[in-house]
C-alpha positions in Angstrom: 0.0 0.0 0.0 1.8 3.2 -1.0 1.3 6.4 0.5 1.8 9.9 -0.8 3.9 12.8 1.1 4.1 16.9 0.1 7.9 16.8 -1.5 10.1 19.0 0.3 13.3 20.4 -0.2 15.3 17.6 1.0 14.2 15.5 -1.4 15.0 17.7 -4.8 18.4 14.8 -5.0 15.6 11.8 -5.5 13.4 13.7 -7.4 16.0 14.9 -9.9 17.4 11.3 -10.1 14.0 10.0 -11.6 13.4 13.7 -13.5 17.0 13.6 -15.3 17.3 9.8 -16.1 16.6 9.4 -20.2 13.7 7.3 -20.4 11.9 9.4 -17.9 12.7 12.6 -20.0 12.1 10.3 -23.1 8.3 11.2 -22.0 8.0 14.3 -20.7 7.3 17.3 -22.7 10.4 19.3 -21.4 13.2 17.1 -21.6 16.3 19.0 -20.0 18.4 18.0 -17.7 18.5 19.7 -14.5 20.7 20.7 -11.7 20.3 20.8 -7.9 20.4 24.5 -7.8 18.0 24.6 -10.5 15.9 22.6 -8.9 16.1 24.8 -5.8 15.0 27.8 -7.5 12.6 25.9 -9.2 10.6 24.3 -5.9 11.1 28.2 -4.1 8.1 29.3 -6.8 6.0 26.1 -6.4 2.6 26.6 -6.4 1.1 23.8 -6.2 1.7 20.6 -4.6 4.0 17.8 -5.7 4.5 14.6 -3.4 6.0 11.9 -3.1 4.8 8.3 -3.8 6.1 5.8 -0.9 6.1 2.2 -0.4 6.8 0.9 3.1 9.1 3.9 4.0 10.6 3.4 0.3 10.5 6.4 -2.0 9.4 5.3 -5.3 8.5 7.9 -7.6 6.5 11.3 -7.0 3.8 12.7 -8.4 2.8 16.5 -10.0 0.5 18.6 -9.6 -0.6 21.5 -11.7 -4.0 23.3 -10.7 -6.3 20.3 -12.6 -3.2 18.9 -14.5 -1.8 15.9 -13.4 1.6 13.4 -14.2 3.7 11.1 -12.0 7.4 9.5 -12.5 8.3 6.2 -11.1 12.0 5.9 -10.1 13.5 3.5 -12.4 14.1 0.7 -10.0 10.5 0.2 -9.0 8.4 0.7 -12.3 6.2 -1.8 -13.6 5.0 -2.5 -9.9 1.7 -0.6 -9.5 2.9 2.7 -8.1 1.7 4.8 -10.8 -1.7 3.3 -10.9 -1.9 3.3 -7.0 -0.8 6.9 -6.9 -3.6 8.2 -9.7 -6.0 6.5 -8.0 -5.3 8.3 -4.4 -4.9 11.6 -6.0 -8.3 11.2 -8.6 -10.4 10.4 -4.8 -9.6 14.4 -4.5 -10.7 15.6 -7.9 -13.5 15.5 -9.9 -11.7 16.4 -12.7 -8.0 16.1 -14.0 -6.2 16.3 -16.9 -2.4 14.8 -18.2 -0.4 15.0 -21.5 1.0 12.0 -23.0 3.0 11.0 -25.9 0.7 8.8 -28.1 3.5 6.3 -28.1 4.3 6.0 -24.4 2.9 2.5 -23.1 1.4 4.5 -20.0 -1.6 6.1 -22.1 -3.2 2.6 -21.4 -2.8 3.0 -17.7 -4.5 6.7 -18.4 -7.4 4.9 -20.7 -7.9 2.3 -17.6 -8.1 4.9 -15.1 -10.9 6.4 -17.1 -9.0 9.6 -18.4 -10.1 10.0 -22.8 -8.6 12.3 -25.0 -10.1 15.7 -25.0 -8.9 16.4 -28.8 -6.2 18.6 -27.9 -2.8 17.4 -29.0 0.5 19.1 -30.2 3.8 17.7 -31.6 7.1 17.7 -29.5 10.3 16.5 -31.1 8.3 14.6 -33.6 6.0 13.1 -31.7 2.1 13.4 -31.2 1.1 14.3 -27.7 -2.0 14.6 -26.2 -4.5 15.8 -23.8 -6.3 13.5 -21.9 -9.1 14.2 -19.6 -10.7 12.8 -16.3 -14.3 13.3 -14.7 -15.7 11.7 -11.8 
């Protein structure tokens, strides 16, 4: 059973790990690298909450938050477990509606279309690949 916790500054060094490894940025619409530092300045004008996904006092992966827009990354070491799909499902109990971009290609737009989320017809292309909108409602 996997819990999530409000990130906090000590943990920018995990959260970089998974955010800077190449198949993570493979799928995520801004693919740079970043550095502690930036990632300092970056979590000083936060506004809305990130957390991290834990299993049995293990940090896994963490998830975003955006307003209504939603996305989580999975460390690596521990995908293909559940934690995603857990983690959606905890954060979705506090929404009625969300919303995520996906490549078309990335394997995870199945786990969106099982959760319930559907394309909203939105879509733009980022380093020659289609990606999309998708939409949740309760």
């Amino acid at each position: 059973m996997i819990k999530l916790q409000p990130l906090i500054k000590e943990h920018l060094d995990f959260l970089l790990e998974i955010r800077n490894e190449d198949s993570t940025r493979n799928n995520l619409e801004n693919n740079s690298i970043f550095t502690l530092e930036d990632g300092e300045k970056w979590f000083e004008t936060l506004n809305s909450p990130w957390y991290l996904i834990i299993n049995d006092d293990i940090l896994v992966g963490y998830l975003r938050t955006n307003d209504d827009e939603i996305g989580c990354d999975i460390h690596p070491n521990h995908r293909r477990n559940g934690y995603a799909r857990e983690a959606y499902k905890l954060i979705l109990k506090e929404m009625d509606t969300a919303y995520l971009w996906v490549f078309d290609d990335n394997f995870a737009k199945i786990l969106y279309q099982e959760l319930g989320f559907k394309e909203v017809g939105e879509q733009k292309i980022i380093r020659d690949r289609k990606y999309i909108k998708m939409g949740y409602e309760k």
